[in-house]
C-alpha positions in Angstrom: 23.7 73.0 132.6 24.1 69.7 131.1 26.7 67.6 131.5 27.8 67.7 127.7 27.8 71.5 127.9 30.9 73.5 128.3 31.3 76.1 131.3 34.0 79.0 130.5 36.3 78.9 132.9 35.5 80.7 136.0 38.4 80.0 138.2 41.3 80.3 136.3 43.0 84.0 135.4 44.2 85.1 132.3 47.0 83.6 130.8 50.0 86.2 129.6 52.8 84.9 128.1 53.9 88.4 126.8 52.6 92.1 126.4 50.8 90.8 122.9 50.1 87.2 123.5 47.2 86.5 126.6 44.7 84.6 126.3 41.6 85.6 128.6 39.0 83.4 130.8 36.2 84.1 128.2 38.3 82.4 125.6 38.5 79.3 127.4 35.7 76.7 128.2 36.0 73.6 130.7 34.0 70.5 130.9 34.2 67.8 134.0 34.0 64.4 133.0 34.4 60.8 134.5 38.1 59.6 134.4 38.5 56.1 133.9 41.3 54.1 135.6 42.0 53.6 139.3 40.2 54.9 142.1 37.3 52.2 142.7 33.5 53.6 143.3 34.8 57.1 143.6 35.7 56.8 140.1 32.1 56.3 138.7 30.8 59.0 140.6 32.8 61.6 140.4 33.8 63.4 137.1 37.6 64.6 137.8 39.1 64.6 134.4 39.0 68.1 132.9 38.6 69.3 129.2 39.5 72.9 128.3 38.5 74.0 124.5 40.5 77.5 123.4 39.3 78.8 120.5 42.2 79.9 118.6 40.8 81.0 115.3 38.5 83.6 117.3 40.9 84.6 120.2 42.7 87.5 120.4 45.9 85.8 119.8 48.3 87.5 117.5 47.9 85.7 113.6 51.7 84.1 113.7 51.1 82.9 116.8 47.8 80.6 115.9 49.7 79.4 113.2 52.6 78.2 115.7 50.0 76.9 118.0 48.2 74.9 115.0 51.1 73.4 114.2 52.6 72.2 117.7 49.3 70.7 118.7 48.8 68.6 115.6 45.7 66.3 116.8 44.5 68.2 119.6 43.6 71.3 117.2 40.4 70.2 115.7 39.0 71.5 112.1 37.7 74.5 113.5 40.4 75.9 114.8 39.5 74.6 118.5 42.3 73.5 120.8 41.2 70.7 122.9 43.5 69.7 126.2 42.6 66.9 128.4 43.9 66.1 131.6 43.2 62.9 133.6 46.0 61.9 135.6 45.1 63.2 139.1 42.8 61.9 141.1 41.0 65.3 142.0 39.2 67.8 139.5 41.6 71.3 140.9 44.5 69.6 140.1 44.1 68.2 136.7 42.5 71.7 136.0 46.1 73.2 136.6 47.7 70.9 134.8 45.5 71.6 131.5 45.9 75.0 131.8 50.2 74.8 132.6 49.7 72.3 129.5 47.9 75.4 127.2 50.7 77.9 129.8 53.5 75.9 128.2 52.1 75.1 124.7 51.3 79.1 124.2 55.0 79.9 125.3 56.2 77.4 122.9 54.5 78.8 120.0 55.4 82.7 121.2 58.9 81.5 120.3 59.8 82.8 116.5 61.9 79.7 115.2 65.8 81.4 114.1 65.9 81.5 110.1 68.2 79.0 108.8 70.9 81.0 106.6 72.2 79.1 104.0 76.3 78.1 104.1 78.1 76.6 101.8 80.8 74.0 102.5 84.4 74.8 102.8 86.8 74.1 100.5 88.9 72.2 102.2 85.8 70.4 104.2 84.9 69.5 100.3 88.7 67.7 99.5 88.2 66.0 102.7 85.0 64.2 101.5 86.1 63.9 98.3 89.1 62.2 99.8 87.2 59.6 102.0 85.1 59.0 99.5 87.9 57.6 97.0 89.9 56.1 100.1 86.3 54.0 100.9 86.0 53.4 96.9 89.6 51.6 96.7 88.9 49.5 100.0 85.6 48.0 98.4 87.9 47.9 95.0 90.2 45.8 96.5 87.9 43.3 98.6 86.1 42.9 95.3 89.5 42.3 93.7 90.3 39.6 96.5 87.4 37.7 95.3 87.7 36.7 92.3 90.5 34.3 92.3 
């Protein structure tokens, strides 16, 4: 294997969020690359940063779900319907492994959520003479400053 070529994930388990919503070890590839940043030679020769690509669009995730997930990762979903996390900020490859996948962990539970539907109120009547009130008490203060200044 090359290094540009992506491995699917051997190590890491299936991620459940619910009964309906997993997503399996198949479904996710990881790549190792070279993190820049601290660390001196150790950094140029050892490739700690991790990569993990989930395809959405062909996962078994349920259809209102990928749309949740395209829409909470905004640039990391790329056009075709891949979901790309990086994780660079340990110095060793296991641990910035966990942390992508509690990043995909904590994005899938996110987007499991169904947002509440906003019912629509209307404004009380007496919440309405209240405004109404302000707004002719503010009216005749700027009245009367502009008053003041014409003398």
């Amino acid at each position: 294997m090359t290094r540009r070529e992506f491995a699917p994930a051997g190590r890491c388990a299936t991620i459940r969020i619910s009964d309906e919503i997993a997503v399996y070890p198949d479904e996710i590839e990881e790549r190792f690359v070279r993190a820049s940043g601290p660390g001196g030679q150790h950094v140029n020769k050892v490739s700690t940063a991790v990569e993990l690509r989930v395809d959405v669009a062909g996962s078994s995730l349920p259809a209102h779900v990928k749309q949740r997930l395209a829409t909470l990762a905004g640039r990391r979903m790329m056009g075709d319907g891949v979901l790309r996390i990086d994780s660079r900020e340990h110095r060793t490859q296991s641990a910035n492994r966990d942390a992508a996948l509690e990043r995909l962990r904590h994005l899938l539970a996110q987007a499991s959520v169904r947002p509440k539907r906003r019912r629509k109120t209307k404004p009380t009547t007496g919440s309405n003479e209240r405004r109404i009130a302000l707004k002719v008490k503010r009216g005749e203060k700027k009245r009367t400053r502009r008053d003041q200044g014409d003398g």
